[in-house]
mmCIF file of the N, C-alpha and C atoms, coordinates in Angstrom:
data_MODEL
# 
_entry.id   MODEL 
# 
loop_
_atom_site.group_PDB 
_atom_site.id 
_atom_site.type_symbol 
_atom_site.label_atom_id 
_atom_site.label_alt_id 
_atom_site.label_comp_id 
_atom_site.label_asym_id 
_atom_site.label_entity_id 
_atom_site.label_seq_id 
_atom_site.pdbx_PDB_ins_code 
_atom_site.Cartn_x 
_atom_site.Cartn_y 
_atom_site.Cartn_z 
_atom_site.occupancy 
_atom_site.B_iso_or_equiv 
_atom_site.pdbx_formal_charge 
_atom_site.auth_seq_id 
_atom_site.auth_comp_id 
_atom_site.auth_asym_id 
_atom_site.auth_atom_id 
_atom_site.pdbx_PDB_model_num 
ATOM 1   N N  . UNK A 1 1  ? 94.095 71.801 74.258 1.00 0.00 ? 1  UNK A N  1 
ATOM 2   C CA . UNK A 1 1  ? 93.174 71.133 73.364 1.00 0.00 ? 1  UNK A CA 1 
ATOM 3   C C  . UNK A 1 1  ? 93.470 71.479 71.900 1.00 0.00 ? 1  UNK A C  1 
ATOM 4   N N  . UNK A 1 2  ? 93.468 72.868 72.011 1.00 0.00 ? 2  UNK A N  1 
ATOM 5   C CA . UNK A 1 2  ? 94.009 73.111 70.845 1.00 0.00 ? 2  UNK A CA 1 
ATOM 6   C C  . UNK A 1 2  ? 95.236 72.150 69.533 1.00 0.00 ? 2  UNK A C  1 
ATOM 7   N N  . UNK A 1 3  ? 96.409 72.212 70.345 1.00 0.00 ? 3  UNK A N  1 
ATOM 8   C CA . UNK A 1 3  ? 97.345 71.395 70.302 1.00 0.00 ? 3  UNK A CA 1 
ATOM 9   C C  . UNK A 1 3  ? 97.054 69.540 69.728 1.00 0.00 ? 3  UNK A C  1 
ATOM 10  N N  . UNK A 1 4  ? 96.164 68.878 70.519 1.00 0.00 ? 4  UNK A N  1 
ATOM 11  C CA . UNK A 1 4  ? 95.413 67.753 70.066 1.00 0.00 ? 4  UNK A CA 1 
ATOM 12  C C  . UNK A 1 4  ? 94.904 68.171 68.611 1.00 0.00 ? 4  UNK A C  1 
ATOM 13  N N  . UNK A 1 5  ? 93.846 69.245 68.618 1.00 0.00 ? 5  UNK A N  1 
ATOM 14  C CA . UNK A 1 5  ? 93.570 68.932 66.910 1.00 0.00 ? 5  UNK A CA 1 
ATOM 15  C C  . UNK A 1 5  ? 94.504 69.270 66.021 1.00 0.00 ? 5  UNK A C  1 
ATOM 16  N N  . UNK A 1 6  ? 95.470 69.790 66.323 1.00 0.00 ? 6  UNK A N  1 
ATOM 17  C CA . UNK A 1 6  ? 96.541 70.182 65.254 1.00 0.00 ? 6  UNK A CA 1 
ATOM 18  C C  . UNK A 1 6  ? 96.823 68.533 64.932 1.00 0.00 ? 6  UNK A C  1 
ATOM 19  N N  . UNK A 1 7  ? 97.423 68.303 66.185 1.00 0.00 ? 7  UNK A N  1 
ATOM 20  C CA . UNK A 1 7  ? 98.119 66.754 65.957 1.00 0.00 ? 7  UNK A CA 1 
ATOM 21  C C  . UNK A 1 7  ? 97.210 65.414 65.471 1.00 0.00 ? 7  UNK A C  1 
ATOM 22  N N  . UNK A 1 8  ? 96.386 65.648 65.545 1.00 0.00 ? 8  UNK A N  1 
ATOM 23  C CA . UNK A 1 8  ? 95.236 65.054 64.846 1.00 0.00 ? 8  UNK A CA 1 
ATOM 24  C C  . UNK A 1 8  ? 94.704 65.416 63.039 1.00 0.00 ? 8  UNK A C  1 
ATOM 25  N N  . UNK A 1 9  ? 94.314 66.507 62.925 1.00 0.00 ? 9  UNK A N  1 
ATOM 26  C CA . UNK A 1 9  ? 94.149 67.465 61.767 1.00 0.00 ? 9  UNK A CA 1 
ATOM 27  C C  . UNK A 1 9  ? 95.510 66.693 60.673 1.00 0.00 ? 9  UNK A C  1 
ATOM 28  N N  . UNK A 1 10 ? 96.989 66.899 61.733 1.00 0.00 ? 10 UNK A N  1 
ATOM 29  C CA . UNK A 1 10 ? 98.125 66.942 61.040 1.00 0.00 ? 10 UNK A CA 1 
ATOM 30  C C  . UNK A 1 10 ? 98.517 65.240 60.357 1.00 0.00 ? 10 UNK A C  1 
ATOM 31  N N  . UNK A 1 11 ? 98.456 64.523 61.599 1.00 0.00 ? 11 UNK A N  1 
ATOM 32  C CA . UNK A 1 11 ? 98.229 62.676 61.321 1.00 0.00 ? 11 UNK A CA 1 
ATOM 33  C C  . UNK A 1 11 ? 97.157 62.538 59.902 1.00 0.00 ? 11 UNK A C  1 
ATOM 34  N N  . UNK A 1 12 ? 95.832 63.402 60.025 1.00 0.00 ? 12 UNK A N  1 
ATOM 35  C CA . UNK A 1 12 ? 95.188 62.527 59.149 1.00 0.00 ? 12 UNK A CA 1 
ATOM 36  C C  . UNK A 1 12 ? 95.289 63.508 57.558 1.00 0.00 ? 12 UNK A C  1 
ATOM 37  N N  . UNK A 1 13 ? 95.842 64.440 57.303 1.00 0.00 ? 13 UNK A N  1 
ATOM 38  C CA . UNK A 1 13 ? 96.595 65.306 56.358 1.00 0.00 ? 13 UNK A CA 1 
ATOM 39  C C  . UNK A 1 13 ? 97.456 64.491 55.688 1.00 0.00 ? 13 UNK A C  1 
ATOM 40  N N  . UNK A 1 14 ? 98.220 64.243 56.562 1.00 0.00 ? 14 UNK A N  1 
ATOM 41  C CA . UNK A 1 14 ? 99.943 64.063 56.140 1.00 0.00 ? 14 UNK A CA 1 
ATOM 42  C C  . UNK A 1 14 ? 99.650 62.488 56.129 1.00 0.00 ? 14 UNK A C  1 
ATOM 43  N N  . UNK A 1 15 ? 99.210 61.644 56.889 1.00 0.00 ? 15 UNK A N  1 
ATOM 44  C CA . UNK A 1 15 ? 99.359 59.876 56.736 1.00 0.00 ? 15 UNK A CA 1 
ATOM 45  C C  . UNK A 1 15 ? 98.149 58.942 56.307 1.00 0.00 ? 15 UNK A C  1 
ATOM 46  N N  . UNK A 1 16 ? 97.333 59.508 56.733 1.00 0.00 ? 16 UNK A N  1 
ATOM 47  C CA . UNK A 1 16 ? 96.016 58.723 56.684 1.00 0.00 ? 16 UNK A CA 1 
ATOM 48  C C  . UNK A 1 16 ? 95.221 59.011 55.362 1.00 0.00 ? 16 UNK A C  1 
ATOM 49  N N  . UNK A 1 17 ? 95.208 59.822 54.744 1.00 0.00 ? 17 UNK A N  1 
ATOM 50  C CA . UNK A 1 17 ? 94.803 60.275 53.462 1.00 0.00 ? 17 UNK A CA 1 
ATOM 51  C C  . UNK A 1 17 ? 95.154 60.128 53.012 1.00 0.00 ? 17 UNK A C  1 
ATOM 52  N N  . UNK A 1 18 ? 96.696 60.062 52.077 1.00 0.00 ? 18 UNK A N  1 
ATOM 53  C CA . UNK A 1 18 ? 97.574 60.058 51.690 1.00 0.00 ? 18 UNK A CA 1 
ATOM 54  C C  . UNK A 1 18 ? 97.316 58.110 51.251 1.00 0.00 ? 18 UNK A C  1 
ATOM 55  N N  . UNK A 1 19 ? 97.194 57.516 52.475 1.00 0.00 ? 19 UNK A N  1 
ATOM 56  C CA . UNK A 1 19 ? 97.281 55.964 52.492 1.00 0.00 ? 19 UNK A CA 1 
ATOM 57  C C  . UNK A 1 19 ? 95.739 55.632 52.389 1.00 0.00 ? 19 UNK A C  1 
ATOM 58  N N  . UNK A 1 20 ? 95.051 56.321 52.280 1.00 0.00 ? 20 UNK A N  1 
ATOM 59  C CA . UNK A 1 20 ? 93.803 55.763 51.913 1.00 0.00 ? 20 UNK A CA 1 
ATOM 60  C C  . UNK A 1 20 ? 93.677 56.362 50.267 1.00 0.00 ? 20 UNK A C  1 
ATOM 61  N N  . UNK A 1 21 ? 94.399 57.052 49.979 1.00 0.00 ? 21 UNK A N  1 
ATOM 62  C CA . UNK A 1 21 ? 94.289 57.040 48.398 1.00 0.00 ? 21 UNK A CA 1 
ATOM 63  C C  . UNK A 1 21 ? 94.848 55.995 47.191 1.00 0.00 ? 21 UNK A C  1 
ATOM 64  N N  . UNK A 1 22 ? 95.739 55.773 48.247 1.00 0.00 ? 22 UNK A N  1 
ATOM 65  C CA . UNK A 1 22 ? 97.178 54.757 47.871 1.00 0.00 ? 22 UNK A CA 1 
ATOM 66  C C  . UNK A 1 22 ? 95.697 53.367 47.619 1.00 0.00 ? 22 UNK A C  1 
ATOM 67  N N  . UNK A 1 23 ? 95.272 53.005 48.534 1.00 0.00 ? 23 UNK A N  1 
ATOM 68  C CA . UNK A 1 23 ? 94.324 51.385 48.342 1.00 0.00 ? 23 UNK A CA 1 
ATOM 69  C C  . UNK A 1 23 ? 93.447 51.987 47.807 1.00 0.00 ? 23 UNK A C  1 
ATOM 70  N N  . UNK A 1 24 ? 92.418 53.022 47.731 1.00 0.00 ? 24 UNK A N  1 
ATOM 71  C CA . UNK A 1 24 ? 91.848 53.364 46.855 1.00 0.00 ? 24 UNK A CA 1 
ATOM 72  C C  . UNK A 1 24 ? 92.136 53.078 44.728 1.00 0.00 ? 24 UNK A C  1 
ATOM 73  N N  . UNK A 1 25 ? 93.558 53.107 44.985 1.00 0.00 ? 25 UNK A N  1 
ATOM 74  C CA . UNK A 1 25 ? 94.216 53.673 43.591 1.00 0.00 ? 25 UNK A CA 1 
ATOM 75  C C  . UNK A 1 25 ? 94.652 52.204 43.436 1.00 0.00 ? 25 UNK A C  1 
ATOM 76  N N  . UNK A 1 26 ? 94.406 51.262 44.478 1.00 0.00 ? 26 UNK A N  1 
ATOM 77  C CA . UNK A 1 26 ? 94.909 49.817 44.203 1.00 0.00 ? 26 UNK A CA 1 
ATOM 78  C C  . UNK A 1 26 ? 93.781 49.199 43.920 1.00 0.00 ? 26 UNK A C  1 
ATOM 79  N N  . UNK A 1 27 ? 93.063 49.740 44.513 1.00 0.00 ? 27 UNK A N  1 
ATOM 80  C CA . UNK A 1 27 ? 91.783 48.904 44.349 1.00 0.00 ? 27 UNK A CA 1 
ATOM 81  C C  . UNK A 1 27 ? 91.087 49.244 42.793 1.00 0.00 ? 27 UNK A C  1 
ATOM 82  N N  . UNK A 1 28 ? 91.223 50.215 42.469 1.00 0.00 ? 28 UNK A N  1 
ATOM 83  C CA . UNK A 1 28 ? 91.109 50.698 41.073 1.00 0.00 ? 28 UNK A CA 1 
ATOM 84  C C  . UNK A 1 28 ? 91.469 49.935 40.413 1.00 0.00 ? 28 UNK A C  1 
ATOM 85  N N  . UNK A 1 29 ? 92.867 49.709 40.366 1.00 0.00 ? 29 UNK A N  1 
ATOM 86  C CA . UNK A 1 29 ? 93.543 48.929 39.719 1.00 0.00 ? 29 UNK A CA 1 
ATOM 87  C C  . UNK A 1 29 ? 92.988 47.497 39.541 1.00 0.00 ? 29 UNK A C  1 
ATOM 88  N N  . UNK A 1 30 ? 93.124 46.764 40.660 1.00 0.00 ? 30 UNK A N  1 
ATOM 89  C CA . UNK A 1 30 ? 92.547 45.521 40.964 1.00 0.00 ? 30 UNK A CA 1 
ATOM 90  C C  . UNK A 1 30 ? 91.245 45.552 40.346 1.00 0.00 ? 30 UNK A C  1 
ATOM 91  N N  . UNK A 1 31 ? 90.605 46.181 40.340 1.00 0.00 ? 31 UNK A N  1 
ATOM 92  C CA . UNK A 1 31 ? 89.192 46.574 39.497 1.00 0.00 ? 31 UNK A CA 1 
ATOM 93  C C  . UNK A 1 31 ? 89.083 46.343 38.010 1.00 0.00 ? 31 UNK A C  1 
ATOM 94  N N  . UNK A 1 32 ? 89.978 47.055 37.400 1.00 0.00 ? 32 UNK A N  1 
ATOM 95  C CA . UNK A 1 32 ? 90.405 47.462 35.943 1.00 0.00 ? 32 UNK A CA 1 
ATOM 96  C C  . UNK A 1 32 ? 90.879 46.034 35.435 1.00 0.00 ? 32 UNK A C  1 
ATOM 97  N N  . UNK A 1 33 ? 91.830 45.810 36.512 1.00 0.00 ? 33 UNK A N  1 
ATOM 98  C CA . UNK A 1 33 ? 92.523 44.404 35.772 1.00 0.00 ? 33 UNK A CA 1 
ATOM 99  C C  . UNK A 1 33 ? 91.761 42.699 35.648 1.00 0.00 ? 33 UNK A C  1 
ATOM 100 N N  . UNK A 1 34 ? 90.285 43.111 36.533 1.00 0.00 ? 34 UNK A N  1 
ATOM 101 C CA . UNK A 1 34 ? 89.685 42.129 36.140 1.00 0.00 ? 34 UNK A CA 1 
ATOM 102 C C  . UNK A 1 34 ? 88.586 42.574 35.281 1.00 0.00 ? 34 UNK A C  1 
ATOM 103 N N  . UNK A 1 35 ? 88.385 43.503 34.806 1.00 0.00 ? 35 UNK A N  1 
ATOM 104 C CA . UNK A 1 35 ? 87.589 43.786 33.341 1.00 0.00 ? 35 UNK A CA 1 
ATOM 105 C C  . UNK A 1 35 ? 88.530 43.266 32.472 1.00 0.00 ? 35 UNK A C  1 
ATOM 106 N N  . UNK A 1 36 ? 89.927 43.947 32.511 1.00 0.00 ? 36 UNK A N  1 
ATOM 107 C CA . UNK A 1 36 ? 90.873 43.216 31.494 1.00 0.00 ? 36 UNK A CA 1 
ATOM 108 C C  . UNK A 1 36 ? 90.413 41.895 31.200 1.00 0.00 ? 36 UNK A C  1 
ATOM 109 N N  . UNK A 1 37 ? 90.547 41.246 32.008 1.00 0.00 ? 37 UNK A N  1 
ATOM 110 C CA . UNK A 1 37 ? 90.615 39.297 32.831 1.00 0.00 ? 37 UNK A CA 1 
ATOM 111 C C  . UNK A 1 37 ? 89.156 39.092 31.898 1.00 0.00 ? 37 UNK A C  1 
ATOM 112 N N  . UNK A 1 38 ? 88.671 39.489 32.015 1.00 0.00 ? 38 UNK A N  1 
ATOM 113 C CA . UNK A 1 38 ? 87.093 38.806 31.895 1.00 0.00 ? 38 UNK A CA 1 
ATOM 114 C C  . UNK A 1 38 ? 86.689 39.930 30.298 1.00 0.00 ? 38 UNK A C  1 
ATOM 115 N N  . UNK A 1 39 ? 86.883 40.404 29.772 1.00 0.00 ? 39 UNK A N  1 
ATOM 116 C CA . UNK A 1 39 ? 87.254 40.952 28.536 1.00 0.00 ? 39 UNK A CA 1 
ATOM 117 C C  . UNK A 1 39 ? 88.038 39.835 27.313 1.00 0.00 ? 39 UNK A C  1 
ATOM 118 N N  . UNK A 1 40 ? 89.563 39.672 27.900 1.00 0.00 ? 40 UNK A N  1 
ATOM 119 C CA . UNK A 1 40 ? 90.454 38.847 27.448 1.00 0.00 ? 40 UNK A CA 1 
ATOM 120 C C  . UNK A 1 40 ? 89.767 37.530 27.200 1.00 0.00 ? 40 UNK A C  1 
ATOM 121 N N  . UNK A 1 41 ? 89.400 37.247 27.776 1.00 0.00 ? 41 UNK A N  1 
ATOM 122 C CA . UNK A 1 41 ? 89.200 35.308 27.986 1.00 0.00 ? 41 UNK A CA 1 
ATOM 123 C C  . UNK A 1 41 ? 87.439 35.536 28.315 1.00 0.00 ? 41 UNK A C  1 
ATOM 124 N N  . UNK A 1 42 ? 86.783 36.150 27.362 1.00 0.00 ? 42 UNK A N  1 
ATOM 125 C CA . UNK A 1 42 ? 85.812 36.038 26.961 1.00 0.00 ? 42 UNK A CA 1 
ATOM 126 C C  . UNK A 1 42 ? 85.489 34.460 26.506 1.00 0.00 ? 42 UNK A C  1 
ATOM 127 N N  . UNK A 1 43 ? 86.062 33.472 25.854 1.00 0.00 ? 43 UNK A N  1 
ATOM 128 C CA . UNK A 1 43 ? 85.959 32.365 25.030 1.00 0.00 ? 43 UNK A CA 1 
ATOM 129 C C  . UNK A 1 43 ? 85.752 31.148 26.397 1.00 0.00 ? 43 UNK A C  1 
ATOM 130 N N  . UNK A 1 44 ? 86.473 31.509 27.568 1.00 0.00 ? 44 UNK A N  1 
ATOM 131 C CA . UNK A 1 44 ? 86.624 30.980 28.905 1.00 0.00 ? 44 UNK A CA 1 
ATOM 132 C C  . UNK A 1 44 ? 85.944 31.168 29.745 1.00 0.00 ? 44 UNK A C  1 
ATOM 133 N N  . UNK A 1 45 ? 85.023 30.355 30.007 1.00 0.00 ? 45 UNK A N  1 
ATOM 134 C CA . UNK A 1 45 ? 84.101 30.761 31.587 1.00 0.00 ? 45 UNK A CA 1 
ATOM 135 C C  . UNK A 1 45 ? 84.729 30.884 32.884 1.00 0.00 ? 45 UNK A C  1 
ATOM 136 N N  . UNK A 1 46 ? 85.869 30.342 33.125 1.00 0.00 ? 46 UNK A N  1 
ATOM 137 C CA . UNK A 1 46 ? 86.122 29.651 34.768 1.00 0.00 ? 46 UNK A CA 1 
ATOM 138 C C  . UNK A 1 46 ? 87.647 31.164 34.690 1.00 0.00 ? 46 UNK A C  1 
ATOM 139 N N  . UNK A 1 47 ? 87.854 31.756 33.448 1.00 0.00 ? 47 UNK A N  1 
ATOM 140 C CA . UNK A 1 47 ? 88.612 32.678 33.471 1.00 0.00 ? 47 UNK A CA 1 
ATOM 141 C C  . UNK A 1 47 ? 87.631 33.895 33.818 1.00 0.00 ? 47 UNK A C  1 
ATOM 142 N N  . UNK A 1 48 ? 86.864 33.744 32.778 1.00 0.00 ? 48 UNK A N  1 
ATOM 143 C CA . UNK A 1 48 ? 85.851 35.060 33.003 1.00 0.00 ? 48 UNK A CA 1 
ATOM 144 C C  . UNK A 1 48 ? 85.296 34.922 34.629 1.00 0.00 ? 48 UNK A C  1 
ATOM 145 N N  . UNK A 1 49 ? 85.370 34.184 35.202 1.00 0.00 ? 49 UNK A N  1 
ATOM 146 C CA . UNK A 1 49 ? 84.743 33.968 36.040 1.00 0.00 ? 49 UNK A CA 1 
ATOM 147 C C  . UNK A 1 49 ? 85.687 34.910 37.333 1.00 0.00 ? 49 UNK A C  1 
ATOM 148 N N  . UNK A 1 50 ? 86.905 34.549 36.946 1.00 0.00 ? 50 UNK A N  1 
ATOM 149 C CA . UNK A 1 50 ? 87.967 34.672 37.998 1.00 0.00 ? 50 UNK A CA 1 
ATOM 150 C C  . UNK A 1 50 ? 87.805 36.631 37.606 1.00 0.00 ? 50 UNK A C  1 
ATOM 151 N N  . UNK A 1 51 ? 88.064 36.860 36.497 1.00 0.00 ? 51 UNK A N  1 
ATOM 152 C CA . UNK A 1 51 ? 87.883 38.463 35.920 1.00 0.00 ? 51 UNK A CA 1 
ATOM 153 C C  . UNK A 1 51 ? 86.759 38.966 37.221 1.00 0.00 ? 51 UNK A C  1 
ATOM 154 N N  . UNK A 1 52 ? 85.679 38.459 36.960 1.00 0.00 ? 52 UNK A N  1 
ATOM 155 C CA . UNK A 1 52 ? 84.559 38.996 37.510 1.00 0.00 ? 52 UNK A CA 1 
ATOM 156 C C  . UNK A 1 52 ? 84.592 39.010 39.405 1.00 0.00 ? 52 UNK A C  1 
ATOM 157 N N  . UNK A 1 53 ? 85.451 37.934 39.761 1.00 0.00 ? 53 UNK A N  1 
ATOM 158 C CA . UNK A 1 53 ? 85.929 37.894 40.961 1.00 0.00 ? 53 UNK A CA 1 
ATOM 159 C C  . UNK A 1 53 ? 86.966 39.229 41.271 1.00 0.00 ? 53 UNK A C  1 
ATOM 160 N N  . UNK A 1 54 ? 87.390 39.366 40.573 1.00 0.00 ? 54 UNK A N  1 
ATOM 161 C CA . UNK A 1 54 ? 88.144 40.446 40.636 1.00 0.00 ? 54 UNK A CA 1 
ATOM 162 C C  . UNK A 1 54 ? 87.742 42.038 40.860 1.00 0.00 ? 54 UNK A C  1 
ATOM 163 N N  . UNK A 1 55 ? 86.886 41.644 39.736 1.00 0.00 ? 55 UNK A N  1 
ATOM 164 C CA . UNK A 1 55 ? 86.065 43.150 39.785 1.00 0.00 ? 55 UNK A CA 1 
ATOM 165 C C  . UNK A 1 55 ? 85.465 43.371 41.041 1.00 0.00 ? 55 UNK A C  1 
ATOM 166 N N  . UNK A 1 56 ? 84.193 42.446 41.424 1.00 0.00 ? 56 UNK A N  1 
ATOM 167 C CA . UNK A 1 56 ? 83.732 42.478 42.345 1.00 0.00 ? 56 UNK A CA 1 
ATOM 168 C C  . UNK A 1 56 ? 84.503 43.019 43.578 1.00 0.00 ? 56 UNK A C  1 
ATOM 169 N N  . UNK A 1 57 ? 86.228 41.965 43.853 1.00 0.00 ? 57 UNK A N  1 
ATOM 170 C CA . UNK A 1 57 ? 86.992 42.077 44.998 1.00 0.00 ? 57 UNK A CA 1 
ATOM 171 C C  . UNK A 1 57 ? 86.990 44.029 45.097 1.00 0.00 ? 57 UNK A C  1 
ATOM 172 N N  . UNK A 1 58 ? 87.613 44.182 43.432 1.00 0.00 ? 58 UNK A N  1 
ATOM 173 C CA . UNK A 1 58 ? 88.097 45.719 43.358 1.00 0.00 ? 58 UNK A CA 1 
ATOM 174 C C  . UNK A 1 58 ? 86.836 47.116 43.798 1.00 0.00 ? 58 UNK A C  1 
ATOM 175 N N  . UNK A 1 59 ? 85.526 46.409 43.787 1.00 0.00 ? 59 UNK A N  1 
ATOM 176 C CA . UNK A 1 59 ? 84.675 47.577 44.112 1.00 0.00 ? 59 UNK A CA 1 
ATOM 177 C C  . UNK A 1 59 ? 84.497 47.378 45.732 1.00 0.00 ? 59 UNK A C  1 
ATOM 178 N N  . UNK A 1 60 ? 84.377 46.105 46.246 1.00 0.00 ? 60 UNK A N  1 
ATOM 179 C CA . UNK A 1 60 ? 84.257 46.128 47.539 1.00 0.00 ? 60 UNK A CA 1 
ATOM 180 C C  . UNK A 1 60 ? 85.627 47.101 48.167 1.00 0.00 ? 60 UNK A C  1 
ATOM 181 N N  . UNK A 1 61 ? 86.755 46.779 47.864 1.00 0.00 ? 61 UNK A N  1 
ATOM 182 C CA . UNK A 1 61 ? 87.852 47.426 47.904 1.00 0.00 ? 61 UNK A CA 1 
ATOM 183 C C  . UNK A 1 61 ? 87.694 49.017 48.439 1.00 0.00 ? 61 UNK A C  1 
ATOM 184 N N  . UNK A 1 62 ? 86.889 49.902 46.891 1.00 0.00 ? 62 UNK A N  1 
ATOM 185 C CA . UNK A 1 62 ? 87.327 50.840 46.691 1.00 0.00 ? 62 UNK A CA 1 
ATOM 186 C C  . UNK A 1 62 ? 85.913 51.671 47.540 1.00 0.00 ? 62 UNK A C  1 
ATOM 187 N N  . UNK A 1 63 ? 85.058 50.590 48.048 1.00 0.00 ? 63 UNK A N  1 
ATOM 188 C CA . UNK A 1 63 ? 84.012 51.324 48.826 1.00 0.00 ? 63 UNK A CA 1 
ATOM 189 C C  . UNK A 1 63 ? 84.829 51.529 50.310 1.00 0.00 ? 63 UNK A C  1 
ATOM 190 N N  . UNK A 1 64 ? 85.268 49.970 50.575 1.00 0.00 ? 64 UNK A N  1 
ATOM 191 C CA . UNK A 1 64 ? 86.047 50.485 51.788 1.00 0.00 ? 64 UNK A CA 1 
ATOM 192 C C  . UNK A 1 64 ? 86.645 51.135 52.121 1.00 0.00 ? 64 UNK A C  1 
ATOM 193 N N  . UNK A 1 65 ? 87.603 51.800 51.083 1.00 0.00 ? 65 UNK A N  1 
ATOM 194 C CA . UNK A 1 65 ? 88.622 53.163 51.128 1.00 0.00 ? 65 UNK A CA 1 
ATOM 195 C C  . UNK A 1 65 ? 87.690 53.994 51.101 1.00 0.00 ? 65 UNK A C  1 
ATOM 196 N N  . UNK A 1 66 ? 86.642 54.726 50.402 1.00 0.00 ? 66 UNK A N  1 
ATOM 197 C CA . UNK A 1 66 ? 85.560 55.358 50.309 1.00 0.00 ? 66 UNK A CA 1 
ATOM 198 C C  . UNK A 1 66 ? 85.186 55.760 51.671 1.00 0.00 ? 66 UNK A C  1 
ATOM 199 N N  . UNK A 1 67 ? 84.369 54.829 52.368 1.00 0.00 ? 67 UNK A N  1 
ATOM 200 C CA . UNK A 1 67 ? 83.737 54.406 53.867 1.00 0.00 ? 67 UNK A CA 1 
ATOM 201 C C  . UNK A 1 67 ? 85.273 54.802 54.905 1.00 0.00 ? 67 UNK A C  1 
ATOM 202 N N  . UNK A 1 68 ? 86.316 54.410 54.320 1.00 0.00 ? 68 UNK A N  1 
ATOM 203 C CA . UNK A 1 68 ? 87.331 54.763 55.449 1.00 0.00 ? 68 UNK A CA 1 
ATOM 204 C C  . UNK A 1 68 ? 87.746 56.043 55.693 1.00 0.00 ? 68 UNK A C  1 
ATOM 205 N N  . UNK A 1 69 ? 87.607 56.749 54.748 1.00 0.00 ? 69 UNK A N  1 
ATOM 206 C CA . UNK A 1 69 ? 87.635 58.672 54.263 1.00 0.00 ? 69 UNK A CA 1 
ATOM 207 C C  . UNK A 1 69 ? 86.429 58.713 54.551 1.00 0.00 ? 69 UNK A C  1 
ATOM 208 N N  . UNK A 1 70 ? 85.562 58.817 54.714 1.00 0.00 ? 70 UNK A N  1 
ATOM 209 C CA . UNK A 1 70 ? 84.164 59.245 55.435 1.00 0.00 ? 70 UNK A CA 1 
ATOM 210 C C  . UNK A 1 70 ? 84.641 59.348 56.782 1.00 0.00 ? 70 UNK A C  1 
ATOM 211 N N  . UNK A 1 71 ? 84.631 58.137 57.788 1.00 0.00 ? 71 UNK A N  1 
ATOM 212 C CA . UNK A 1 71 ? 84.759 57.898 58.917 1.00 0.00 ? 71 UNK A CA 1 
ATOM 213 C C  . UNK A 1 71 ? 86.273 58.727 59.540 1.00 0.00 ? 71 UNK A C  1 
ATOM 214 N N  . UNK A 1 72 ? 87.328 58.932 58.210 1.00 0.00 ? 72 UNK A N  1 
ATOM 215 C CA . UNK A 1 72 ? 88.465 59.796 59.305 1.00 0.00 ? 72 UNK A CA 1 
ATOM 216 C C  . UNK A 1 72 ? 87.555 60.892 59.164 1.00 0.00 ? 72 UNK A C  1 
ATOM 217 N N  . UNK A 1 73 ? 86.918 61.523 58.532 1.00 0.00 ? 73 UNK A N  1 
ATOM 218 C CA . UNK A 1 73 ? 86.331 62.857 58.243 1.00 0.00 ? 73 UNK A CA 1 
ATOM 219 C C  . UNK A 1 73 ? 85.614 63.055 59.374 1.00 0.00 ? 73 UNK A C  1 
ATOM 220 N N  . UNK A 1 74 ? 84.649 62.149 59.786 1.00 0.00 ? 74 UNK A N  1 
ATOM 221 C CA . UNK A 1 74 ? 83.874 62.342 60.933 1.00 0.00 ? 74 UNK A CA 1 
ATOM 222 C C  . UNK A 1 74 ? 84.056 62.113 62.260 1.00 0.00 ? 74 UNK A C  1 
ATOM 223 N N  . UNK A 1 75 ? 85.083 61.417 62.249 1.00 0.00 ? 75 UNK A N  1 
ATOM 224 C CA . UNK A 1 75 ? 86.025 61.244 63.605 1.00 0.00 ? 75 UNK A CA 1 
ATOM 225 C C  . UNK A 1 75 ? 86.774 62.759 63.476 1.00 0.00 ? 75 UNK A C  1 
ATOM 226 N N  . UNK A 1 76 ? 87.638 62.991 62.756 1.00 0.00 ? 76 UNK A N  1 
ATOM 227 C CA . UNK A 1 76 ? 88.127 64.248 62.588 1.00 0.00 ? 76 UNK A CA 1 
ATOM 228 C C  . UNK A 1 76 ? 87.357 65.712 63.323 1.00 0.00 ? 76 UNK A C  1 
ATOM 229 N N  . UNK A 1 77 ? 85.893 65.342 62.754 1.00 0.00 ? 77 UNK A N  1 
ATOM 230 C CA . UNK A 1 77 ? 84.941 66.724 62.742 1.00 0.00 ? 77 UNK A CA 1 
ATOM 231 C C  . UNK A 1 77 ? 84.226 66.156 64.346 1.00 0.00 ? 77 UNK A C  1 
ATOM 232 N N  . UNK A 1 78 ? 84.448 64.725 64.595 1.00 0.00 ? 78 UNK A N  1 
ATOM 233 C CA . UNK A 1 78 ? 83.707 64.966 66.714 1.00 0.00 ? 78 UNK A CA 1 
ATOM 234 C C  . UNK A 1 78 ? 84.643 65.178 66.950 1.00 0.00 ? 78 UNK A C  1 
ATOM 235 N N  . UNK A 1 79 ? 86.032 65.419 66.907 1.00 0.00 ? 79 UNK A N  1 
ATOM 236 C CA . UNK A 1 79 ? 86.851 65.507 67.729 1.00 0.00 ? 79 UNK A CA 1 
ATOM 237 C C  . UNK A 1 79 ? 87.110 66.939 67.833 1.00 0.00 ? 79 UNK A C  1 
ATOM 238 N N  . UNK A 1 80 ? 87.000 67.803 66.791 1.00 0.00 ? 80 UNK A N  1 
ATOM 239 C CA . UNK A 1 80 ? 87.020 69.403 66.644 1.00 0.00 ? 80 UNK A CA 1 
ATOM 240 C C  . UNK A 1 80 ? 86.174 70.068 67.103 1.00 0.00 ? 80 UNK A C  1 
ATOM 241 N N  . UNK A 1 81 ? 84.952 69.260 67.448 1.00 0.00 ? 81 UNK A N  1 
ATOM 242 C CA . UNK A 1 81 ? 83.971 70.065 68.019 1.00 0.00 ? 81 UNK A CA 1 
ATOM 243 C C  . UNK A 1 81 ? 83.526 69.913 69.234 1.00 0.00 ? 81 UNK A C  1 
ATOM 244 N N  . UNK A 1 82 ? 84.216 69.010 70.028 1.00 0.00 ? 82 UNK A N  1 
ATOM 245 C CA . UNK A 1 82 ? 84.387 68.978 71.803 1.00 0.00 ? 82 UNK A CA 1 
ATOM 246 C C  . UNK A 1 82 ? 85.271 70.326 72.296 1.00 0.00 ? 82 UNK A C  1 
# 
């Protein structure tokens, strides 16, 4: 059993964290770049509009990475404690 949480512990260390920071750090991005969007083309509604689509996309985004590091955490912590 032992052995399982290593290999578990070790997967979500080394791959799963690692890649949930990665869309986290995209989603940021994607975030940022529609403040840019909707900043820029202030003078433009159907631009600003698209900005604000963006933003929106980028927080739903960065909750899901959020919510997805919660859930390895707690999958992580039932599985350590069987």
């Amino acid at each position: 059993m032992q052995q399982i949480d290593n290999l578990i512990s070790k997967i979500g260390v080394n791959i799963l964290t690692p890649l949930v920071w990665v869309f986290f750090g995209l989603a940021t991005i994607y975030f940022l770049w529609g403040v840019f969007e909707f900043i820029r083309d202030y003078d433009n509604p159907e631009a600003r509009g698209k900005g604000a689509q963006h933003m929106l996309w980028g927080v739903i985004g960065m909750f899901i990475m959020f919510s997805a590091f919660g859930i390895m955490n707690l999958i992580a912590a039932t599985i350590k404690s069987i």
